[in-house]
C-alpha angles and dihedrals in degrees: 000000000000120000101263091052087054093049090047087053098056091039092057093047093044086238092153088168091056097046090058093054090049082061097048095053092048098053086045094053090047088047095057095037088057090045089052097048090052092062095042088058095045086043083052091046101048084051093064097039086058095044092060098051094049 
């Protein structure tokens, strides 16, 4: 189920507590992709950085 689904779900049935925690999650999950994209990119970078000076 994607988040908007999920949203959707917990509108129709009124479930306000479970539709904060469906934020929170969210954020949470968005939080810790952009974090790991981040260090993919400075992994990729210091790749690089080491290949050159080999």
């Amino acid at each position: 189920m994607d988040w908007e689904s999920a949203k959707n779900h917990c509108k129709a049935r009124n479930w306000d507590w479970s539709l904060d925690l469906i934020n929170k999650a969210q954020k949470e999950m968005e939080e810790l992709e952009d974090k790991v994209k981040k260090l993919e990119d400075q992994q990729k970078a210091q790749r690089l950085y080491n290949a050159c000076n080999y």
